[in-house]
N, C-alpha and C positions, 0 to 999 in steps of 0.2 A: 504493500500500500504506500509506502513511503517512496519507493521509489517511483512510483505512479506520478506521486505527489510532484516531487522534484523533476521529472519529465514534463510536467504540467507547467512548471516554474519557467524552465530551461526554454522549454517552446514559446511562453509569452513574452520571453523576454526576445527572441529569433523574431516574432513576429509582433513587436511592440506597435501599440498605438500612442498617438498624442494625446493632451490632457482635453477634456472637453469640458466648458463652464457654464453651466444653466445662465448664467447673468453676464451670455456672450457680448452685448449690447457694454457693457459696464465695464470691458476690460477690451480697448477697442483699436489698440495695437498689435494686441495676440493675435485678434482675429483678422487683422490683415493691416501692413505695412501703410498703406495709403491712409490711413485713417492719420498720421502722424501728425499733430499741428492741426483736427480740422476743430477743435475747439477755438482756434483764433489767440490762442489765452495760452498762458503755462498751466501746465492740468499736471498733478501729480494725483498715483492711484496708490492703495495697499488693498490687495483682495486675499482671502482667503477661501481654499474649499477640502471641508470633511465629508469623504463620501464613504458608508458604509461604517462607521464608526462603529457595530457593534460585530464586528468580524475579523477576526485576523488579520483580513488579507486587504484590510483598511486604506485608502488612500488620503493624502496630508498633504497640500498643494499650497505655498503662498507662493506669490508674485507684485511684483512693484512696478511701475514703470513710471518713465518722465518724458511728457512733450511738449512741444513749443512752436510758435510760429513765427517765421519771418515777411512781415509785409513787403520790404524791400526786393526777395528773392522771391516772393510767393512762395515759400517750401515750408511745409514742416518737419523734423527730426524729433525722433523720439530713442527714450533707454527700459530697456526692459531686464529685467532680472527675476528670473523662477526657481524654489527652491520645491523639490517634489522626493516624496521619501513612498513606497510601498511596502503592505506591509509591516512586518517590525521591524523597520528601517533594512528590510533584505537589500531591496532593491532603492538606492536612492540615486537623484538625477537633476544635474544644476544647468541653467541655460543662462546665459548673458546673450544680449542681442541690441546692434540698433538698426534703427530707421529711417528713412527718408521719405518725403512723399512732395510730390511738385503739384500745385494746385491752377487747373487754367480753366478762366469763365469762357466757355462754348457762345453761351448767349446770352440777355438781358434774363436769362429763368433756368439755364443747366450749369454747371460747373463738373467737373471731370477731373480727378488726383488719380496719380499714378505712382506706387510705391516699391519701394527695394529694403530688403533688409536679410542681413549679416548675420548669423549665430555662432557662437560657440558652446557646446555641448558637452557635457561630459556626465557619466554613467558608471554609478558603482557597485559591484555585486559582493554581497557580505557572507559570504560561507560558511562562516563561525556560526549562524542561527540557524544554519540548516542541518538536516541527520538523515544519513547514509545505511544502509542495510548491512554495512560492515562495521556499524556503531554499537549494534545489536546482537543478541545469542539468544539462545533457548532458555537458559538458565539463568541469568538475572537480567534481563531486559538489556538498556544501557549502557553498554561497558564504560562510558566514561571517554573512550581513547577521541584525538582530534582527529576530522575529518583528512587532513592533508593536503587540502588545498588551499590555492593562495586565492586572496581577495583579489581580482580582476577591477582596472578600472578603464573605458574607453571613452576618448576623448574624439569628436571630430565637428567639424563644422557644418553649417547649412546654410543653404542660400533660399529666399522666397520674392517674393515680386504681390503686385493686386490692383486692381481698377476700380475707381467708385467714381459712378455718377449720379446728381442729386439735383434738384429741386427743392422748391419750397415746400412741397408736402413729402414728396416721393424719392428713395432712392434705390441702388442696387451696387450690390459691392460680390467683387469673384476675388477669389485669391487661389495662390498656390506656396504651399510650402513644401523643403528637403526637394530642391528641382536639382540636385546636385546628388540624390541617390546616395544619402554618407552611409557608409558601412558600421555599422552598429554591433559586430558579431565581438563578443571575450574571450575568443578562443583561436583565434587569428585566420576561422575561416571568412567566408565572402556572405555577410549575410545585410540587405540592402535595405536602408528606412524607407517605406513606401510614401511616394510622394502626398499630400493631404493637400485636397481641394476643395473651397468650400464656397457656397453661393447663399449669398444673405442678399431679400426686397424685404421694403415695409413703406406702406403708406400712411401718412398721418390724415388724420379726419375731425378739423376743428370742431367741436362744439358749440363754444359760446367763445367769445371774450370781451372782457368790460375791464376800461381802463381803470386804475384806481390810482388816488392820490398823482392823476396827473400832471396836475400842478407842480409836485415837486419833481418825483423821476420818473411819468409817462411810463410807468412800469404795466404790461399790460396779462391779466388774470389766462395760464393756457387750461383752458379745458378739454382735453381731445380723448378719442382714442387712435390705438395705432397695429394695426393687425400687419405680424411680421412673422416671415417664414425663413428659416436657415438649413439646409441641408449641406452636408459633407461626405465626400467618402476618402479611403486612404487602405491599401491595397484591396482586402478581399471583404473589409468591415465599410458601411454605410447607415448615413443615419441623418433622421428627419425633426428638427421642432419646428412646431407651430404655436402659435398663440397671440393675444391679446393684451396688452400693454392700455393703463388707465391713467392719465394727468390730469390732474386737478391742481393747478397753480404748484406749492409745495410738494406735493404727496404724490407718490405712483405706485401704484398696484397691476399687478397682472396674471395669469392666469397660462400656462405654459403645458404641450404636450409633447412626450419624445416619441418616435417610433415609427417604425413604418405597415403599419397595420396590413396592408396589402401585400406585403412582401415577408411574407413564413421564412425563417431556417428551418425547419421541416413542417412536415404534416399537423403535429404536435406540438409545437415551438412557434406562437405568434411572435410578430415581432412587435411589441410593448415592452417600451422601459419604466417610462416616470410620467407621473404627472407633478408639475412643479408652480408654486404659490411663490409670487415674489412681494414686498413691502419697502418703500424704504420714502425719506422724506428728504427738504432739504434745510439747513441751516447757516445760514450767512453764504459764505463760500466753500461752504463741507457739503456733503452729501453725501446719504448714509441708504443704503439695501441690502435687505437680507433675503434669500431666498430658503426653499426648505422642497426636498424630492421624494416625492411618495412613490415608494418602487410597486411596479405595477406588474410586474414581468414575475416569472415561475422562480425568480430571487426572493420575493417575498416571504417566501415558506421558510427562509433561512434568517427573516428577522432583521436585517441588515442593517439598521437606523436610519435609514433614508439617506440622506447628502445635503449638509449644510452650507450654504455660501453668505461669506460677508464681505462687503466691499464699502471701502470708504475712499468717496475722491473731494480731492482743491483742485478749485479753478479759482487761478491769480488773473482780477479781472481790469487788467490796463485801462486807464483811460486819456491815452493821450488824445489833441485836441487837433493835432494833425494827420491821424488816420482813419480811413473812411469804415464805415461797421462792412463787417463781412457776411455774406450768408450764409444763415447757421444749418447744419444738418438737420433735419426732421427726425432723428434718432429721436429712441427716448431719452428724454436726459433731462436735465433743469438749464442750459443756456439759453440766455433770452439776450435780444439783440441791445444792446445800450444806444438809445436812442438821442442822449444826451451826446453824444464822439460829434463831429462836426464837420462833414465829409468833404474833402478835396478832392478836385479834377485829378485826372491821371492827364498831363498832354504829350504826355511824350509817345507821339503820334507811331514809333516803333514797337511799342509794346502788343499790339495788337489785342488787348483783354479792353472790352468795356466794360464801363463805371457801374458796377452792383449798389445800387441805394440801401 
């Protein structure tokens, strides 16, 4: 059984997947390069996610990252750092990475980013936590002795790219990551990270809004919702959410499903993962969401404690009085346009971008 066990181990780690985050909206460098800078603002994020917390084979994900944007270059550059351990820290796995992303208005209503970004990778398997069938006897279980192998660690790099184009209500972003096929194998044979490409639309759909306290900052109340669909695939695993995103000025709530219903691994194995409840509000320049994953798939019988996500982001919000507001993405999010900024011509008749109000 145990070696069963460790065959199981050995194979998932031969055919690793990437990390995937319920509150993909909320960590929006991961999900693709282009998004770098499209906050207009310095945006630092800290996310965390506990999935299956009541199971061994537990996963423990933070990640941080930092972006920015340059008026002058139109570009945004962002830093990202993920700290991921499996397990009782068997398997742990650290990424640095950054980003760029070049922003050009199409027309007086589309804008179009295009993004690149850098990784370094590294991967480490802990053998000490594991046991071997030569560990064991018939006569007192455990002998005690060490396994004999050495701790493996692999290091290698990755390249990704991504496209988003957007509108005032509507956008659509594709990305590809590991286009560089980095060899992942601890044993120095050939074994390849499959590429992960992933296609996120969502249209927002205003409500109401009613300006308040005009007078002072013409801040205006969003009420929408925003129905937004993500799928991914990355070698022979794929996979679908969909759901319902709620704003109401401060607060956003949503309503999230994973799975591909239509699409069996067999006869007997729907494909249902989660249905997932997200919350989160905002405060000054903090913004705070928590989500919570109700496993819905034939993993439930094993009790698993769901998968918890928390994320807290700053946006640093500039207000100089010589640059012109930018158009915000219709993501979910709390950016609202500063209508107070004072907006300059652009005439430098080579640039070829016209003037976004």
């Amino acid at each position: 059984m145990l070696s069963i066990l460790v065959g199981l181990l050995l194979s998932s780690i031969v055919t690793a997947q990437d990390i995937q985050f319920s509150q993909f909206y909320a960590v929006p460098i991961y999900l693709n390069p282009a998004f770098a800078g499209s906050a207009h603002n310095t945006r630092g994020i800290l996310h965390q996610r506990l999935q299956w917390p009541s199971l061994a084979g537990k996963f423990t994900t933070s990640l941080f990252s930092l972006d920015g944007f340059s008026h002058k270059y139109r570009s945004g550059f962002g830093l990202m750092a993920i700290q991921d351990y499996q397990g009782a820290s068997v398997i742990s796995s650290s990424q640095v990475g950054l980003q760029y992303a070049y922003e050009l208005h199409l027309s007086p209503k589309y804008t179009v980013r295009a993004g690149l970004s850098g990784d370094f990778l590294s991967r480490y398997l802990n053998y000490s936590s594991l046991r071997f069938p030569t560990q064991f006897n018939d006569s007192s279980g455990f002998n005690g002795l060490s396994n004999n192998f050495n701790n493996p660690r692999r290091n290698m790099a990755s390249v990704g790219s991504g496209l988003l184009l957007y509108s005032k209500k509507f956008w659509f972003s594709s990305a590809a990551h590991h286009m560089n096929f980095p060899n992942q194998s601890f044993v120095g044979e050939i074994s390849r990270l499959p590429m992960k490409v992933s296609f996120t639309a969502g249209y927002k759909i205003p409500l109401k809004k009613s300006k308040q306290m005009a007078y002072l900052e013409e801040e205006e109340t969003d009420i929408s919702i925003t129905p937004t669909a993500h799928y991914k695939f990355q070698g022979k695993s794929d996979q679908l959410d969909i759901g319902l995103y709620g704003i109401y000025d401060k607060i956003i709530v949503a309503v999230w499903y994973r799975g591909i219903p239509l699409k069996n691994y067999d006869r007997r194995l729907p494909n249902n993962e989660s249905m997932v409840v997200i919350a989160g509000f905002m405060l000054g320049s903090f913004s705070f969401t928590y989500s919570y994953d109700f496993t819905v798939s034939k993993l439930a019988q094993s009790r698993t404690g769901g998968s918890h996500e928390m994320n807290i982001t700053y946006l640093h919000k500039h207000k100089p009085k010589t640059v012109k507001p930018m158009r915000r993405l219709p993501c979910p999010n709390f950016y609202k346009s500063n209508k107070n900024l004072k907006p300059h011509h652009d005439l430098r008749p080579s640039s070829g971008h016209p003037h976004i109000n």
